[in-house]
C-alpha positions as CSV (number, residue, x, y, z in Angstrom):
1,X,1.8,9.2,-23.9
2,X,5.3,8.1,-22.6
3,X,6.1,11.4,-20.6
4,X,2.2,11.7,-19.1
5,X,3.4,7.5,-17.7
6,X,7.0,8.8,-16.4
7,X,5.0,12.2,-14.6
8,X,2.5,9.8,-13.4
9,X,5.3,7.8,-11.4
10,X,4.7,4.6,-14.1
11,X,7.6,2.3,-15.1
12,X,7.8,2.1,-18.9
13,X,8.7,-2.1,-20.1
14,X,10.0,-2.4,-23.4
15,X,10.3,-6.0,-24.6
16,X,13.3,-5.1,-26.9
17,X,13.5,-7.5,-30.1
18,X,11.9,-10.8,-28.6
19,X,8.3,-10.0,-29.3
20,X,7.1,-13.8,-29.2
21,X,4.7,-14.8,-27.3
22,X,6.9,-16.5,-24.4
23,X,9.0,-13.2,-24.2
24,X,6.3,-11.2,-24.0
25,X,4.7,-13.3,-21.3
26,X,7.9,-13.7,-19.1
27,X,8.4,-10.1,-19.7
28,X,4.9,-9.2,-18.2
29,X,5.1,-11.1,-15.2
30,X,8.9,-10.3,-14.4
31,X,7.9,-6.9,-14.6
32,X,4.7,-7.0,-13.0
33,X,3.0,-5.2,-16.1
34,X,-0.7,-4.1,-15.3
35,X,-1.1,-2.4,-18.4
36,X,0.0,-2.9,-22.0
37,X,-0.9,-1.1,-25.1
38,X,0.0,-2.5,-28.7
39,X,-1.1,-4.4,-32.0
40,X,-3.3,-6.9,-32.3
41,X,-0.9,-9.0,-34.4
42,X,1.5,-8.9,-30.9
43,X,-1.4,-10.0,-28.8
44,X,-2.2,-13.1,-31.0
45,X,1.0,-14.4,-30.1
46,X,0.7,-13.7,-26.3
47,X,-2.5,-15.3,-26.4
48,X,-1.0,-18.4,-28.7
49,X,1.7,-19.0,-26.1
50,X,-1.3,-18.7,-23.2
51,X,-3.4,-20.9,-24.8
52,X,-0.3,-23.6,-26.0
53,X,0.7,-23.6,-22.3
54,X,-2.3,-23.8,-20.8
55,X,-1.4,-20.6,-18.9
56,X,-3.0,-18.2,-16.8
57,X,-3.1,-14.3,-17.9
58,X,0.2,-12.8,-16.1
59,X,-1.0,-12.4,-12.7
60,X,-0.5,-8.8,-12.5
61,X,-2.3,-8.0,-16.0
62,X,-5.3,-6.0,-15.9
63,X,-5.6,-3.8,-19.0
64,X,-4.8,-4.1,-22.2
65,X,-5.1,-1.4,-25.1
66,X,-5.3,-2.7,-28.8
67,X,-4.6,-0.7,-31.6
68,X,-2.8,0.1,-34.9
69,X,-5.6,-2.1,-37.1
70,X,-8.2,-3.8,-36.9
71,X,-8.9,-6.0,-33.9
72,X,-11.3,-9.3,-34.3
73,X,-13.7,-9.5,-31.5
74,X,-12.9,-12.5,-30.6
75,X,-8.9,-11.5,-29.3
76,X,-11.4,-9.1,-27.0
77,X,-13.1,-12.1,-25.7
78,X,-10.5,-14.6,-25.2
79,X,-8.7,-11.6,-23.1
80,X,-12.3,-11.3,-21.1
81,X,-11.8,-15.0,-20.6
82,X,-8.7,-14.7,-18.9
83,X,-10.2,-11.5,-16.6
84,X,-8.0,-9.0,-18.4
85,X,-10.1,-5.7,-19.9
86,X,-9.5,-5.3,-23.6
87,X,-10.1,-2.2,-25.4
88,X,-10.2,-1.5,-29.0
89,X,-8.7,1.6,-29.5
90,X,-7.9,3.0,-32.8
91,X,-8.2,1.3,-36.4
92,X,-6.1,2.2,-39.4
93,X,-9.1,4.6,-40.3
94,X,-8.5,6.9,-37.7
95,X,-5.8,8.9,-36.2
96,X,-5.3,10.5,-32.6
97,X,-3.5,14.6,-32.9
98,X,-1.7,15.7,-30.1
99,X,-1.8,19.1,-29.1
């Protein structure tokens, strides 16, 4: 996934070890992030810190990719509520083979 972004021209933001909410927030609109892809225990904080601000989504924010476990609908909603598209992409059940 990381080399088909690089040989797709995409810049690759890694929030490093602040994975709160804030960081993740300042890190998507310093970076202009238009797509994410993660766990839905990190999204639950993002959308804490959006809703405990009374924030918009980061401006620039259009998709974002949940996986790793189980995702409760509502973290798809509140994300449709903010005019980001949220996918559900892979639970614990199920596992992706590269080839």
């Amino acid at each position: 996934m990381i080399s088909e972004a690089f040989a797709s021209g995409c810049k690759i933001v890694n929030p490093g070890a602040m994975l709160d909410g804030k960081s993740l927030y300042d890190a998507m609109v310093q970076e202009n992030v238009n797509k994410t892809a993660g766990v839905p225990t990190i999204y639950g904080l993002l959308l804490q810190h959006i809703s405990s601000t009374k924030s918009p989504a980061p401006p620039s924010l259009k998709t974002v990719l949940i996986g790793g476990s189980a995702c409760p609908p509502s973290m798809i909603q509140a994300f449709d509520n903010l005019g980001v598209n949220a996918q559900h992409a892979v639970s614990q059940s199920q596992h992706l083979t590269y080839h």
